[in-house]
C-alpha positions as a Markdown table, in Angstrom:
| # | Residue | x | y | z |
|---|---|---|---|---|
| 1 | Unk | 0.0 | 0.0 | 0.0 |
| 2 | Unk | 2.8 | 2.6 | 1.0 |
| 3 | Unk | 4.3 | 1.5 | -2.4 |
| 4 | Unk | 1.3 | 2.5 | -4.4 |
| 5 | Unk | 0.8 | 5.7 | -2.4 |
| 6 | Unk | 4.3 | 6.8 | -3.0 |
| 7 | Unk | 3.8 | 6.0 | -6.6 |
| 8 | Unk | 1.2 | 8.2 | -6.9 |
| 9 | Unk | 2.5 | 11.0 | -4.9 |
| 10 | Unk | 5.4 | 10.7 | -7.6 |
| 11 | Unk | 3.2 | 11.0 | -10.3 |
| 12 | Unk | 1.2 | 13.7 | -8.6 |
| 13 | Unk | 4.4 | 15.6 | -8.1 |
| 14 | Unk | 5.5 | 15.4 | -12.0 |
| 15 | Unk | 2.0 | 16.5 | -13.0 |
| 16 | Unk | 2.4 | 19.6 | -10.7 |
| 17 | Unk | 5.9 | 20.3 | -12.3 |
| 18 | Unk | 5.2 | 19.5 | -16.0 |
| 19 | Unk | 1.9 | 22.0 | -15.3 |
| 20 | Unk | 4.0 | 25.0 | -14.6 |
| 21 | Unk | 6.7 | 24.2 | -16.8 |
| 22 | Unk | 6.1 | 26.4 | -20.7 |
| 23 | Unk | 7.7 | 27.3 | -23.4 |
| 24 | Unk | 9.9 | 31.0 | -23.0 |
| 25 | Unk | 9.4 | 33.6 | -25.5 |
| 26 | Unk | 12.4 | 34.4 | -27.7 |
| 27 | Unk | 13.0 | 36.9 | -30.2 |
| 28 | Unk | 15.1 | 36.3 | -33.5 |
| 29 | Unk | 18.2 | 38.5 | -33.2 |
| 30 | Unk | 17.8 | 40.0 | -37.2 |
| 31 | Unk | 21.6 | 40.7 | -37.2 |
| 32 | Unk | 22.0 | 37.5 | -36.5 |
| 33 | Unk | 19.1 | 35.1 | -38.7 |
| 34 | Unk | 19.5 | 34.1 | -42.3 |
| 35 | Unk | 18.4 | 31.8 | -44.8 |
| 36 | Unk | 20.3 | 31.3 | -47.3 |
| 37 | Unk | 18.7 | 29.5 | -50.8 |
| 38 | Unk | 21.0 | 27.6 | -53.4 |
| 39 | Unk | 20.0 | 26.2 | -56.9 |
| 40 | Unk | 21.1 | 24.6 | -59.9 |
| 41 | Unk | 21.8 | 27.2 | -62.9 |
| 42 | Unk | 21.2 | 24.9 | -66.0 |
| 43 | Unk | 24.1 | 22.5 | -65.0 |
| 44 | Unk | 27.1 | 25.3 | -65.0 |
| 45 | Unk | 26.8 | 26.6 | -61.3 |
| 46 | Unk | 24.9 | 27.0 | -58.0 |
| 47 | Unk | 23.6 | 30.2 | -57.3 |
| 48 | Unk | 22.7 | 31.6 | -54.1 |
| 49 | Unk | 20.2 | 33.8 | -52.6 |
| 50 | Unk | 19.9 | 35.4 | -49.2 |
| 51 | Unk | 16.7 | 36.9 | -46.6 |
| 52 | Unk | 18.3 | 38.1 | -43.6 |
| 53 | Unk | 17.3 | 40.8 | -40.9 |
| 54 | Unk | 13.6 | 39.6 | -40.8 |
| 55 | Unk | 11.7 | 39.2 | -37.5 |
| 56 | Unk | 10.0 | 36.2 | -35.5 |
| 57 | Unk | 9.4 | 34.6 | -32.5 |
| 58 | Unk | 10.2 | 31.2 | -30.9 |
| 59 | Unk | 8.3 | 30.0 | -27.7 |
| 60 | Unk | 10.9 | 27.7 | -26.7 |
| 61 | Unk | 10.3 | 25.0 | -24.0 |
| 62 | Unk | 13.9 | 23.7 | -23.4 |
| 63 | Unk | 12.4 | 20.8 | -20.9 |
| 64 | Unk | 10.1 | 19.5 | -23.9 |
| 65 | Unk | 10.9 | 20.8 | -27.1 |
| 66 | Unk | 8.0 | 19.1 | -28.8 |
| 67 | Unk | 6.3 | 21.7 | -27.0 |
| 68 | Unk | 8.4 | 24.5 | -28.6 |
| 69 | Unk | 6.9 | 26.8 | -31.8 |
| 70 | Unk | 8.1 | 29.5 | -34.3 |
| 71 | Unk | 6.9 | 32.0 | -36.4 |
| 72 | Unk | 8.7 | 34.2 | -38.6 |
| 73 | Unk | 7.6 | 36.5 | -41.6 |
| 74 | Unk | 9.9 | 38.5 | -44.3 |
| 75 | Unk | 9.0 | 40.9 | -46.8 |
| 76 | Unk | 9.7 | 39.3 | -50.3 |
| 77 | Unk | 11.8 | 42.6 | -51.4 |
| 78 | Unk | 14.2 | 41.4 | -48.8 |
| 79 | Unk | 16.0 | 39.1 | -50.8 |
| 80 | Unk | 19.7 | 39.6 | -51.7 |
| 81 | Unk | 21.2 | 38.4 | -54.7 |
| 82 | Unk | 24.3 | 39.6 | -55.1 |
| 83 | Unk | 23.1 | 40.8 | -58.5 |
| 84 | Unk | 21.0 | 43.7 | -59.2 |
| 85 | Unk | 19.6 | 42.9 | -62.5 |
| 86 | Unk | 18.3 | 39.2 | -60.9 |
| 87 | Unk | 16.6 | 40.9 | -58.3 |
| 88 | Unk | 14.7 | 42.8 | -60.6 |
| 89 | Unk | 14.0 | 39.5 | -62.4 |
| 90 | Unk | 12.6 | 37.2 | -59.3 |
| 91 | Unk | 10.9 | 40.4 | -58.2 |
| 92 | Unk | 9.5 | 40.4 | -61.9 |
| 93 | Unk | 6.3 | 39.3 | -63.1 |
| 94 | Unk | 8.4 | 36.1 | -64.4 |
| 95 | Unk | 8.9 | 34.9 | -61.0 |
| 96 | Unk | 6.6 | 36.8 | -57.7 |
| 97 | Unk | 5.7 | 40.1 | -59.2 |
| 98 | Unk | 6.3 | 41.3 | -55.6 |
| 99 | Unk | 4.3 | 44.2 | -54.3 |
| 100 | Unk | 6.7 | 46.5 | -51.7 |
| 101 | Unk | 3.8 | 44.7 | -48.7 |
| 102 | Unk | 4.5 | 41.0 | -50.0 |
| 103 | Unk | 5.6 | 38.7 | -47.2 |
| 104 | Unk | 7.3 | 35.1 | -46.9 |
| 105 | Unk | 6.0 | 33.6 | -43.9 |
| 106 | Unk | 6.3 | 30.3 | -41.6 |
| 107 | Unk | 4.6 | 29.5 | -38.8 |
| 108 | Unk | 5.3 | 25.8 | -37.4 |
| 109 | Unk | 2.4 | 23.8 | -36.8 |
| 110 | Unk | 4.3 | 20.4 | -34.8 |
| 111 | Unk | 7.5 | 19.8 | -34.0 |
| 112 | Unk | 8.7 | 15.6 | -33.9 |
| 113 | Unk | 11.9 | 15.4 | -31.2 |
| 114 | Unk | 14.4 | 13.3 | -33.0 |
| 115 | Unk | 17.5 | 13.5 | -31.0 |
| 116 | Unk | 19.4 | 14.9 | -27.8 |
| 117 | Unk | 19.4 | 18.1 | -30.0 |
| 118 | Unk | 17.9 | 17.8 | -33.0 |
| 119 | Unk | 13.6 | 17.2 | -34.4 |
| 120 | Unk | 11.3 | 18.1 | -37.5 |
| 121 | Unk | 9.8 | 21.0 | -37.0 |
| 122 | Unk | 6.6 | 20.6 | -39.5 |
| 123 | Unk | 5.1 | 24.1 | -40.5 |
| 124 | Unk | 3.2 | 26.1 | -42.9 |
| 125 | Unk | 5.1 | 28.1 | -45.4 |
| 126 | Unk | 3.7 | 31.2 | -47.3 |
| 127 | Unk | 5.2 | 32.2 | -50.6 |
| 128 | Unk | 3.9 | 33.5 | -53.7 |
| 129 | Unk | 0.6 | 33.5 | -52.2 |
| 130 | Unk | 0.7 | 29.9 | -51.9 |
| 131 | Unk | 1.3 | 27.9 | -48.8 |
| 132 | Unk | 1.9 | 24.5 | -48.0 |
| 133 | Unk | 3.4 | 22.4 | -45.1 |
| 134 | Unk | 7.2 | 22.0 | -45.2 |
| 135 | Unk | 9.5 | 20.1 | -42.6 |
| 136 | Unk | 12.5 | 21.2 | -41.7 |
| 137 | Unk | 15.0 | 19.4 | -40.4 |
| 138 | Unk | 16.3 | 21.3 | -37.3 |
| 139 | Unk | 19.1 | 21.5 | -34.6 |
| 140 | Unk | 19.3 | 23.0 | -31.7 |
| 141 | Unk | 23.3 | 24.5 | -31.4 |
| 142 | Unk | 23.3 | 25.8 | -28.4 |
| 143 | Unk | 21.2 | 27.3 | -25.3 |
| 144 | Unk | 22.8 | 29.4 | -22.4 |
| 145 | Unk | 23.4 | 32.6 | -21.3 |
| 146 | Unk | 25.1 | 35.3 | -23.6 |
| 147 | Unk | 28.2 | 35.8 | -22.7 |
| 148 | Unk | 27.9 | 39.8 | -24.0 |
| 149 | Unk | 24.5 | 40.2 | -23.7 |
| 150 | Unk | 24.4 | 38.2 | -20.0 |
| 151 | Unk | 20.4 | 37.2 | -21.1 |
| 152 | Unk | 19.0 | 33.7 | -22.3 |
| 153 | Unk | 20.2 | 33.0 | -26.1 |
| 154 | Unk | 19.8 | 30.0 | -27.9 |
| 155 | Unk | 21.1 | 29.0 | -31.7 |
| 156 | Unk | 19.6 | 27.1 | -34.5 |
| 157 | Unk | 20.3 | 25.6 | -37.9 |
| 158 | Unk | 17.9 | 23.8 | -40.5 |
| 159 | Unk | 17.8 | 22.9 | -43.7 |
| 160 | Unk | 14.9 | 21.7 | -46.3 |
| 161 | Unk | 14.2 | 21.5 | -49.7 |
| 162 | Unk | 11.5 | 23.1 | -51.6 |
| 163 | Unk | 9.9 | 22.7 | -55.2 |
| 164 | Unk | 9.4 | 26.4 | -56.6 |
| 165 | Unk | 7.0 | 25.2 | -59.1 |
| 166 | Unk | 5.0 | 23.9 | -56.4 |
| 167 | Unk | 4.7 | 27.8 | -55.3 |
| 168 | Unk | 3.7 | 29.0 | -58.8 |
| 169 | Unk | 7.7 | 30.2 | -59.1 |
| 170 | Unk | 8.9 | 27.2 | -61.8 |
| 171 | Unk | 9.7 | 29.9 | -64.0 |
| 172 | Unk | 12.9 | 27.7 | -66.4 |
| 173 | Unk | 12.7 | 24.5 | -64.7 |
| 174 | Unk | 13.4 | 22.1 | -65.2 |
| 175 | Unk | 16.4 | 23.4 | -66.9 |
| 176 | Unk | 17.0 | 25.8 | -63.9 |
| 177 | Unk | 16.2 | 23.5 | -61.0 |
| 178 | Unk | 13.0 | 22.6 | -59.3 |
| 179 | Unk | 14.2 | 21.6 | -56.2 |
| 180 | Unk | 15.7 | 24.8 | -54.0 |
| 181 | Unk | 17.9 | 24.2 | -51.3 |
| 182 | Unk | 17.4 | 26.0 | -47.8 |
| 183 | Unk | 19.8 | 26.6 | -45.2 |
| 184 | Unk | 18.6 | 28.2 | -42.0 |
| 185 | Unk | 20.5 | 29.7 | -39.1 |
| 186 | Unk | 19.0 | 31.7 | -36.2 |
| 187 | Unk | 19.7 | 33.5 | -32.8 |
| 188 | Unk | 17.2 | 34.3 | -31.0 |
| 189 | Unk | 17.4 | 36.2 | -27.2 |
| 190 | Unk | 14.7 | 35.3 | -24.2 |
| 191 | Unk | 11.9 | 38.2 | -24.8 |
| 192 | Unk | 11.8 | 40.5 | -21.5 |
């Protein structure tokens, strides 16, 4: 009998902890966010693309990060190229015939722990006027305190591929690829 009342003053006790446990709100550092795009340029190089210094928000529950979510947003004229002339193209009616308001947006809708530090974040993505779910696969670099800004920081990298024709962008393909690569990298500080 003691056995089974321990037990359940155990269990009582985790259900009191997990129920004040919750995710932290964190705020992407712009200077310190990108995603950077790669694709094939009809079989003679990779070019690369850039959005960086956009905004979002992470609720981030470091004791169960399936419990975790993030949302970000962009304006589509954000994009770097390297190269005005295919800026003006991709902004073009050819590609998103971007208005100055247009935005890229993601806001995850589950998140499947995979590792010690590393899960599928499953989300919706906006582009073009066109969203769709994506995964991304994500890791989690680091977590800690700041050792400039002495607050809560934590780092993350992810990747995924998506198929611009799916988003009404497939503009050349197949001849310029389909398939896009993304790279992600964020900061983000604990909101005050």
């Amino acid at each position: 009998m003691k056995k089974i009342l321990l037990a359940a003053a155990l269990i009582g006790t985790t259900a009191a902890t997990s129920a004040f446990a919750a995710p932290e709100k964190y705020t992407l550092d712009a200077s310190h966010s990108q995603i950077l795009f790669s694709y094939n340029h009809l079989g003679y190089s990779t070019t690369y693309g850039l959005f960086s210094g956009f905004e979002g928000d992470i609720m981030f529950d470091q004791e169960d990060p399936a419990n975790s979510s993030v949302s970000v947003s962009m304006p589509v004229k954000s994009m770097l190229t390297g190269w005005e002339a295919r800026f003006n193209h991709f902004m073009s009616d050819d590609f998103f015939g971007a208005t100055d308001d247009e935005m890229v947006t993601f806001t995850s809708t589950g998140i499947e722990v995979t590792g010690e530090d590393t899960a599928k974040i499953t989300g919706d993505l906006t582009l073009n006027g066109v969203t769709k779910s994506v995964v991304l696969d994500a890791k989690l670099n680091q977590a800690g305190e700041h050792p400039m800004a002495k607050k809560p920081w934590a780092g993350f990298d992810a990747t995924t591929t998506l198929v611009r024709s799916e988003y009404e962008l497939g503009q050349f393909a197949p001849f310029v690829s389909d398939e896009v690569e993304v790279k992600i990298s964020v900061e983000a500080m604990k909101a005050e």
